[in-house]
C-alpha positions in Angstrom: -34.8 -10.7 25.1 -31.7 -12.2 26.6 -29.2 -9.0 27.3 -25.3 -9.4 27.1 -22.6 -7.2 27.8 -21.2 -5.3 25.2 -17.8 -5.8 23.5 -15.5 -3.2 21.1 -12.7 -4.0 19.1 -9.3 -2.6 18.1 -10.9 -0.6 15.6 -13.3 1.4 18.0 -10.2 2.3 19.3 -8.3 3.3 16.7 -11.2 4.9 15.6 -11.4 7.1 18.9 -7.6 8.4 18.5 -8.0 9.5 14.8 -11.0 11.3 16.8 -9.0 12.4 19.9 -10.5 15.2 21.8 -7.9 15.9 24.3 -4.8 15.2 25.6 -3.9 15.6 29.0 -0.5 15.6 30.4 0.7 15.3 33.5 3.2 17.3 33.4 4.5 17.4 37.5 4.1 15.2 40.2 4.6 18.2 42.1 2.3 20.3 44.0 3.0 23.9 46.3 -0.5 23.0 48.5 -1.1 20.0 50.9 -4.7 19.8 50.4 -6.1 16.9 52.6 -8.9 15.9 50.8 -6.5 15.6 47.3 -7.2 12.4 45.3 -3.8 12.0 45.3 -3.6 12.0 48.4 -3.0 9.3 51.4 -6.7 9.5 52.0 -7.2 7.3 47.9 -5.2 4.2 47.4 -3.9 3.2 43.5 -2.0 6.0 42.5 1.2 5.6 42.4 3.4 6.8 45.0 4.1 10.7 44.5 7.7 11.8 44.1 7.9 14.9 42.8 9.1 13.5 39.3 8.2 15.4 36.7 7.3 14.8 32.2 10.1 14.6 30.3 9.7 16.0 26.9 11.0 12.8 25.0 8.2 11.4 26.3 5.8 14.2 25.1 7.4 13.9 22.2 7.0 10.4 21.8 3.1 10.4 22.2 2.6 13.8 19.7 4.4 11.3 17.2 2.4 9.0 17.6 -0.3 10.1 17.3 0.9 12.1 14.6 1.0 9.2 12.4 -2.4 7.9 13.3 -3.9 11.6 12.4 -1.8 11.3 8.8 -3.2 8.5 8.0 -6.5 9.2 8.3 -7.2 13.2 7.7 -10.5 14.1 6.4 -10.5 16.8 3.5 -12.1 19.9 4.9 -13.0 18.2 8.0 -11.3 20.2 11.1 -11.4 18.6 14.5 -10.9 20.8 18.1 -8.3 19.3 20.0 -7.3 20.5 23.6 -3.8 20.4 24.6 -4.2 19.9 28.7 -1.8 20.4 31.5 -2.4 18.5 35.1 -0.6 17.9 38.1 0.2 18.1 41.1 0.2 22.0 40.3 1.3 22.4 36.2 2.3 25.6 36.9 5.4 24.4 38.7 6.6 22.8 35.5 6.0 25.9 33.4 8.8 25.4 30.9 7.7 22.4 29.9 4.1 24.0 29.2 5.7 26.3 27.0 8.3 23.3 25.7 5.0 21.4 24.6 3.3 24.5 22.9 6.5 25.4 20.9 6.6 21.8 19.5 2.9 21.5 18.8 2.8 25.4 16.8 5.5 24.4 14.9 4.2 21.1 13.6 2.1 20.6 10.7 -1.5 19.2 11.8 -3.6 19.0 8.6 -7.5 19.1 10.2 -6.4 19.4 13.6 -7.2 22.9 15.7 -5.3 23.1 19.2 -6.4 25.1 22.5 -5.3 24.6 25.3 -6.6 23.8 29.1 -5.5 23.8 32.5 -7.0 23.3 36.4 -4.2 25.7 38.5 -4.9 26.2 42.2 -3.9 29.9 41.5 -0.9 30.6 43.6 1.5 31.2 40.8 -1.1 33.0 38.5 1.0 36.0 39.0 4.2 34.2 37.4 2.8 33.7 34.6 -0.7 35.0 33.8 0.9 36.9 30.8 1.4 33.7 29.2 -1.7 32.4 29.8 -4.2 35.0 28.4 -1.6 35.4 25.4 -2.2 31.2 24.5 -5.8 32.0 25.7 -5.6 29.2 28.0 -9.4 27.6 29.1 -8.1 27.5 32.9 -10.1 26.5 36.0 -9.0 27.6 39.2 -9.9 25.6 42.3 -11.2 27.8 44.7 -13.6 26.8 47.5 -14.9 29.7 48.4 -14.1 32.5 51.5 -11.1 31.8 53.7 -12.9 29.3 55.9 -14.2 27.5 53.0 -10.7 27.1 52.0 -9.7 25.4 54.8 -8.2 22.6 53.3 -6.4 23.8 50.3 -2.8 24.7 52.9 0.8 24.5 51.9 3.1 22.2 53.6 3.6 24.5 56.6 -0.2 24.3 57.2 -0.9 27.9 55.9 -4.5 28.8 54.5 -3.8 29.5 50.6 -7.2 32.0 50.0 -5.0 35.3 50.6 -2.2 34.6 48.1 -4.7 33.0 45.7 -7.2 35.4 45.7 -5.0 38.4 45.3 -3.5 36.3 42.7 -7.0 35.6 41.1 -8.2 39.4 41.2 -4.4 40.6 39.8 -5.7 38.3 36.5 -9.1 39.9 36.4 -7.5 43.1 36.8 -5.0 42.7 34.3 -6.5 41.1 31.7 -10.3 41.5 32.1 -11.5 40.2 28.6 -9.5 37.2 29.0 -10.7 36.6 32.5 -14.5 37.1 31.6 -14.2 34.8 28.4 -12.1 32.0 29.5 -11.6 31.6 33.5 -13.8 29.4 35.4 -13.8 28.2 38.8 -14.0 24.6 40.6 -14.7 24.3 44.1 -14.8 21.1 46.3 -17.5 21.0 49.0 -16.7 19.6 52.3 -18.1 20.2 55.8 -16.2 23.7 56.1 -18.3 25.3 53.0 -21.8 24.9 51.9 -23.2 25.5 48.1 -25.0 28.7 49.0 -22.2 30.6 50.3 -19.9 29.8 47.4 -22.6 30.6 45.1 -22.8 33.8 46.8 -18.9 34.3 47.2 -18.2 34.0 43.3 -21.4 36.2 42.6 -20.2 38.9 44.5 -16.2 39.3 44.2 -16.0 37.7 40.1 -19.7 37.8 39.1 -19.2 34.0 37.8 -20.7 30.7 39.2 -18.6 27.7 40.1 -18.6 24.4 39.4 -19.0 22.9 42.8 -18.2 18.9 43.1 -18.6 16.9 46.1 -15.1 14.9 47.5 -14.7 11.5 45.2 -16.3 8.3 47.2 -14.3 5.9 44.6 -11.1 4.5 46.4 -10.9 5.7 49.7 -8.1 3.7 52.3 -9.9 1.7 54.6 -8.1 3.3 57.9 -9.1 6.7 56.3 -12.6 6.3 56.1 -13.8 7.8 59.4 -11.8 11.2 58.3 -13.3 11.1 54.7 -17.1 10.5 56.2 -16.4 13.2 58.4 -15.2 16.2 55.5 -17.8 14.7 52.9 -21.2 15.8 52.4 -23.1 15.7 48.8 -24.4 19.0 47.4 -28.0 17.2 48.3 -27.1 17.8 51.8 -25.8 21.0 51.6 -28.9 22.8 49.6 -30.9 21.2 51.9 -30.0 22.7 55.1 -30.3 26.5 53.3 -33.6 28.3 54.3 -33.2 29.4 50.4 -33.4 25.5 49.5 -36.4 26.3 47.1 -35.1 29.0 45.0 -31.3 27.6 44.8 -33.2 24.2 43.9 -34.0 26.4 40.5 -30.6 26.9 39.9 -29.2 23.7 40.8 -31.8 21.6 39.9 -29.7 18.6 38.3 -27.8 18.2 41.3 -31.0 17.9 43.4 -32.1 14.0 43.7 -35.5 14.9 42.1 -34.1 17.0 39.3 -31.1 14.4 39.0 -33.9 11.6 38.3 -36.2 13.8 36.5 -33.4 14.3 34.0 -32.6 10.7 33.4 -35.5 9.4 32.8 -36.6 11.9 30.5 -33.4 11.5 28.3 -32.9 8.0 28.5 -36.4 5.8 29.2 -38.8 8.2 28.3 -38.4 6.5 24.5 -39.1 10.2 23.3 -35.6 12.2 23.3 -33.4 12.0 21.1 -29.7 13.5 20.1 -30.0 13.6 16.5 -31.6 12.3 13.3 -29.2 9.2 13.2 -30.5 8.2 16.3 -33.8 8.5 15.6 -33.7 6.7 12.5 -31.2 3.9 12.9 -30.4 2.9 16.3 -32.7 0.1 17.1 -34.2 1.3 20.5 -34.0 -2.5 22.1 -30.7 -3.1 21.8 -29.8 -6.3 23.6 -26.2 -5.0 24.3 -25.5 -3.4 27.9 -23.2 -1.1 28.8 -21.8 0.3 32.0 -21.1 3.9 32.5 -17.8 3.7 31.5 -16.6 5.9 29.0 -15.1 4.2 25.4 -11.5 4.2 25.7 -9.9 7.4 24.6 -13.6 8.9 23.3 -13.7 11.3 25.1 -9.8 12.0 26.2 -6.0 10.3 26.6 -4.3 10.9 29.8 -0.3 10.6 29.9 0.9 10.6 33.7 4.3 12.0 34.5 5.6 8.7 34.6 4.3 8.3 31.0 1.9 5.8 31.6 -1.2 6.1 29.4 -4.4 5.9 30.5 -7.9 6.9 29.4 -8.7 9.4 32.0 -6.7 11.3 35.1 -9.1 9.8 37.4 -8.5 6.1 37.1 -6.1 4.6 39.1 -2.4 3.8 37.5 -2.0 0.8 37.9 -5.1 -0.2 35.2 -3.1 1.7 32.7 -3.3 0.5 29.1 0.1 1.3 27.7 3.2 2.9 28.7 5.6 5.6 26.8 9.7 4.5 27.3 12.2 6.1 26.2 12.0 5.2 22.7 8.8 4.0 21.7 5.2 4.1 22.6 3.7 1.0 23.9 0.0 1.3 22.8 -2.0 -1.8 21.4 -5.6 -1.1 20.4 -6.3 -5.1 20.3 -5.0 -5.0 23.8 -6.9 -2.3 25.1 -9.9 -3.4 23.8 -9.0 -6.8 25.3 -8.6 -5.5 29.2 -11.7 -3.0 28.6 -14.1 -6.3 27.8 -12.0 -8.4 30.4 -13.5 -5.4 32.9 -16.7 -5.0 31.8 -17.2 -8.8 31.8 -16.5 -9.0 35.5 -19.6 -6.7 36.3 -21.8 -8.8 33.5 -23.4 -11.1 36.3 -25.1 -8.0 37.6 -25.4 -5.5 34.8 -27.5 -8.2 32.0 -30.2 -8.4 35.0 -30.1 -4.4 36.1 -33.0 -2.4 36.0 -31.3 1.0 35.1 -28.5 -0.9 32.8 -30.0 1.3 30.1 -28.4 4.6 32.0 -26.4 3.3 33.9 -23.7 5.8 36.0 -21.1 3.7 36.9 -17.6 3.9 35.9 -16.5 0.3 36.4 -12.9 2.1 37.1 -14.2 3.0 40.3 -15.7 -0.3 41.4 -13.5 -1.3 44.5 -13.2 -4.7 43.9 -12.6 -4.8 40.3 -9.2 -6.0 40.5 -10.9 -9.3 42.1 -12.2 -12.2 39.6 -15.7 -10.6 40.5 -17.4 -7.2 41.3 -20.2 -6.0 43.2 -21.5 -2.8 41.7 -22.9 -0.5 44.7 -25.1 1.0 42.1 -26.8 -2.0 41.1 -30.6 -1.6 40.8 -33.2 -4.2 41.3 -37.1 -3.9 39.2 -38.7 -2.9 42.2 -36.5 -0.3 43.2 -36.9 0.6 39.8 -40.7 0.7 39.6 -40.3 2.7 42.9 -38.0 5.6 41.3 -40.2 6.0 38.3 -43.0 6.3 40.5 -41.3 9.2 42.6 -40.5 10.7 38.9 -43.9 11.1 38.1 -45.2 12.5 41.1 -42.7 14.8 41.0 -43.6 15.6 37.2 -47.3 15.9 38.7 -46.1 18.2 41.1 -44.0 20.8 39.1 -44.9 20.1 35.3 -43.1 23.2 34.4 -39.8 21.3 34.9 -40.2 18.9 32.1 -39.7 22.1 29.6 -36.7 22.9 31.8 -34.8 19.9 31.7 -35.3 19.8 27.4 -34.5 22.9 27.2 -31.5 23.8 30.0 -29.7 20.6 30.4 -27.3 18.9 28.8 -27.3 15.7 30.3 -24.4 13.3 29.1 -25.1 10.4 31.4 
């Protein structure tokens, strides 16, 4: 069967903002830490230039109308739909009045099958400010934290000062003060870098908040050329760092997905095994052959809609600004579904020369966002897989399954595996 790449239309996107998941804004540009490995950062190119500008609320305003009318137009009797309200930065909490500006406006409007949260990632230094607020709004908040005082290294201010005192006291002020809201919706995020390692931050949330942490390696996608020798020297992959722990075996229990075995175990289970699947519709109508190939990337605006302080739109915060799909000005909204469905195929078809003839097009993990060259008329897609590389991984799988048989329960039955 000859494979092609996939194409949507204006109505898939339409279709994904009557859906709409989340909205993120970006509310600052502004940020209270200096944190050298940031994404925004001089280390990444294709964000834009930061200048401490921040949201206006027209522009809030702008977007909430319009989607609005999208959501009027198409409200489902008895149907109700989760919706988080996000706030992203820079640090969001340096642009609290606009926080509270947004959730005024949103309580006060009328959103027939619409229920609103809200979210926010805060690296904890002005927790103390305004904590109240957020266990009052029940705020889903993830504070970056990478661990003890050494592992925190990185995250200074602009004088060059460790933050881990101020955020910590900070962090166990909230516990303190509002326990139940700190055991039900605070989480942590931690970056690991070669000043922190995945067992001691295991062990340093354990002890001091008796939570785990999500722990994610430093993005590879977009590093400057003249910074690579710095990034090579911070990064290391969780791989790595479990690895080198004399408790390797037992933490490979706990994080077994992020392990290279577990990571492939899981994949090929879910996604070539021919014998998982997500619900009834799937089992009964999609055709399991599909001659359509997709990359990694997610649907635009499936799974969220990013506006940056700038008020360009985009469909995540991790894609570079200047592939934006629409813009907000000061008086209208400039979003066309036909056009972003027209610049998601014009991307997707520049990787099409690989991806119809790659063995592992079927799961593939590949955001083409983060392809390097896909500005150019043609991409090269570093995770491009030939058959016999293929045959070779699925080989390794099984030996693996051989080996420890017990962990095909464990992925069915502990792992939610998106990819």
């Amino acid at each position: 069967m000859t494979k092609k790449m996939a194409q949507i239309d204006e109505k898939i996107i339409r279709n994904n903002l009557i859906n709409l998941k989340q909205i993120v804004f970006e509310v600052t540009e502004k940020c209270n830490l200096h944190c050298r490995y940031c994404g925004l950062s001089d280390l990444y190119q294709g964000n834009d230039i930061r200048q401490n500008r921040n949201l206006s609320f027209e522009k809030v305003q702008l977007m909430i109308e319009y989607l609005q009318r999208i959501w009027r137009d198409h409200t489902v009797l008895d149907t109700v739909i989760d919706m988080a309200v996000s706030f992203y930065g820079g640090e969001p909490l340096m642009n609290m009045p606009l926080i509270k500006e947004i959730i005024g406006y949103v309580e006060q409007l009328s959103f027939p099958g619409r229920k609103f949260h809200y979210s926010m990632t805060t690296n904890g230094l002005l927790l103390d400010k305004y904590m109240d607020f957020l266990a009052e709004k029940n705020f889903n908040l993830l504070i970056s934290l990478d661990g003890d005082k050494k592992s925190q290294g990185y995250r200074v201010d602009h004088s060059g000062k460790n933050s881990f005192d101020q955020v910590y006291r900070n962090v166990k002020l909230l516990q303190h003060t509002h326990p139940e809201y700190f055991d039900h919706y605070v989480n942590f995020i931690s970056v690991l870098h070669n000043r922190n390692d995945v067992e001691p931050i295991y062990d340093f949330f354990k002890s001091y908040f008796d939570k785990d942490s999500k722990i994610v390696a430093l993005g590879t996608a977009g590093v400057s050329e003249d910074k690579k020798p710095e990034f090579l020297k911070m990064y290391q992959s969780k791989a790595q760092s479990l690895y080198k722990s004399p408790n390797c075996e037992a933490l490979e229990t706990s994080y077994f997905f992020e392990m290279p075995n577990g990571y492939k175990l899981s994949r090929y289970i879910y996604h070539l095994s021919g014998n998982v699947f997500f619900d009834y519709n799937q089992l009964l109508l999609i055709k399991p052959d599909s001659e359509d190939v997709y990359t990694g990337t997610c649907l635009p605006f499936a799974k969220k809609l990013f506006v940056s302080a700038v008020g360009k739109i985009l469909p995540c915060e991790r894609i570079d600004h200047d592939l934006a799909f629409g813009f907000i000005h000061d008086d209208f909204v400039d979003l066309d579904c036909k056009k972003v469905a027209e610049l998601y195929n014009l991307y997707l078809s520049k990787c099409a020369g690989q991806c119809t003839v790659c063995a592992t097009n079927k799961l593939c993990p590949q955001c083409i966002y983060q392809i390097e060259d896909i500005r150019n008329k043609s991409t090269h897609c570093k995770n491009f897989c030939t058959q016999k590389e293929f045959d070779k991984d699925t080989a390794q799988v099984f030996d693996y399954l051989r080996q420890y048989p017990h962990y095909h329960e464990k992925v069915l039955k502990e792992i939610n595996f998106t990819l």
